[in-house]
Every structure is written in structure tokens, then in C-alpha cells.
N, C-alpha and C positions, 0 to 999 in steps of 0.2 A: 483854352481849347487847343489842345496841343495833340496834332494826329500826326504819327511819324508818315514821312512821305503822301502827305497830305498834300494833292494841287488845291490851291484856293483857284475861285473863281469869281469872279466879281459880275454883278447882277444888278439890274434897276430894278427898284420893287415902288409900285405904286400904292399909298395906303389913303385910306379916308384919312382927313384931318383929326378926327379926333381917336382913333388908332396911332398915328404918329403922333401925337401929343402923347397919350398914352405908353408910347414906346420911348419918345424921348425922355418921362420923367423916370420911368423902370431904370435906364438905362443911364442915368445919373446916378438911381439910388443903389444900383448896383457896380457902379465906377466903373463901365463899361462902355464901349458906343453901340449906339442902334444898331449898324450891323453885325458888331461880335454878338448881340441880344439875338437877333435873328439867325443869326448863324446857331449859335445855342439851345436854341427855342427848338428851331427846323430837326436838328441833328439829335436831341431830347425822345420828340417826334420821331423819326427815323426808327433810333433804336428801340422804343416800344411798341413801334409794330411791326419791325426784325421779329423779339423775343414771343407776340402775340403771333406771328404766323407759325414760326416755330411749335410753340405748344399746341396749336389746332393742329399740323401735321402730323404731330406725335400722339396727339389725341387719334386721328382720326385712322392713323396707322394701325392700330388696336383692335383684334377681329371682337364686333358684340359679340357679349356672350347673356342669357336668360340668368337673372337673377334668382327669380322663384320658377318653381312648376308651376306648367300653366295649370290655371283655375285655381290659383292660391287668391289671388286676387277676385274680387266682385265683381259681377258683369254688370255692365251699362246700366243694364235695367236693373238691377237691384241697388246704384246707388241713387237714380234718379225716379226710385220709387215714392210715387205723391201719396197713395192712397189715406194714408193719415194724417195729410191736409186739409183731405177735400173734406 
């Protein structure tokens, strides 16, 4: 986890006992400590919903435009027609 000019900052995280159980054996099988795991995990997190806001912005940037002319499609009542149920 190597971020140039990166300030660390040191933080008390309180966790259910079996969350830090949990963390503690992750964080052996990964030859890492709990916090570089959390640090990792948080910062994961982070940048996928960086790149997830991003692309809704860039979605939402986008003037609609009509795919078909209208009445290409069925109206209401013609897809919700029972009569040849009843």
C-alpha cells in the first residue's frame, strides 16, 4: 500500500469479536496486519465508488434521446390485455 505523499493516520476501530477474529486470521493468511487489511479493504472501497460515481456522472451527462418513434411500442392496454383469459 504504497501511496506517494500519502499522510497515514492512525485510527481506533472497534469490531465485534468475531469480525476481528475474522480479520486477524485474513490478515495472517495474507502476511499482513489487521490494519494494513483494513487499510486495504477501506481504500479497495474508496476507489470503487471514486470510478462508480464517475460513470453515473458521465452517464447522467448525456442529454436522452428517443430510441423508437413513438407508438412503435404497445400501449398499456394492449400488453395487459386479459380478454383471452377470461
Amino acid at each position: 500500500m504504497s501511496h506517494q505523499n500519502s499522510v497515514v493516520k492512525n485510527v481506533t476501530v472497534t469490531l465485534e469479536e468475531d469480525v476481528a477474529h475474522w480479520a486477524r486470521i485474513e490478515a495472517a493468511r495474507r502476511g499482513t496486519s489487521v490494519s494494513r487489511l483494513l487499510g486495504e479493504l477501506l481504500r479497495a472501497r474508496m476507489e470503487r465508488e471514486s470510478v462508480h460515481e464517475q460513470a453515473q456522472a458521465q452517464f447522467l451527462a448525456v442529454e436522452p434521446r428517443h430510441l423508437k418513434k413513438r407508438g412503435a411500442y404497445p400501449e398499456r392496454d394492449q400488453l395487459h390485455d386479459r380478454e383471452g383469459l377470461r
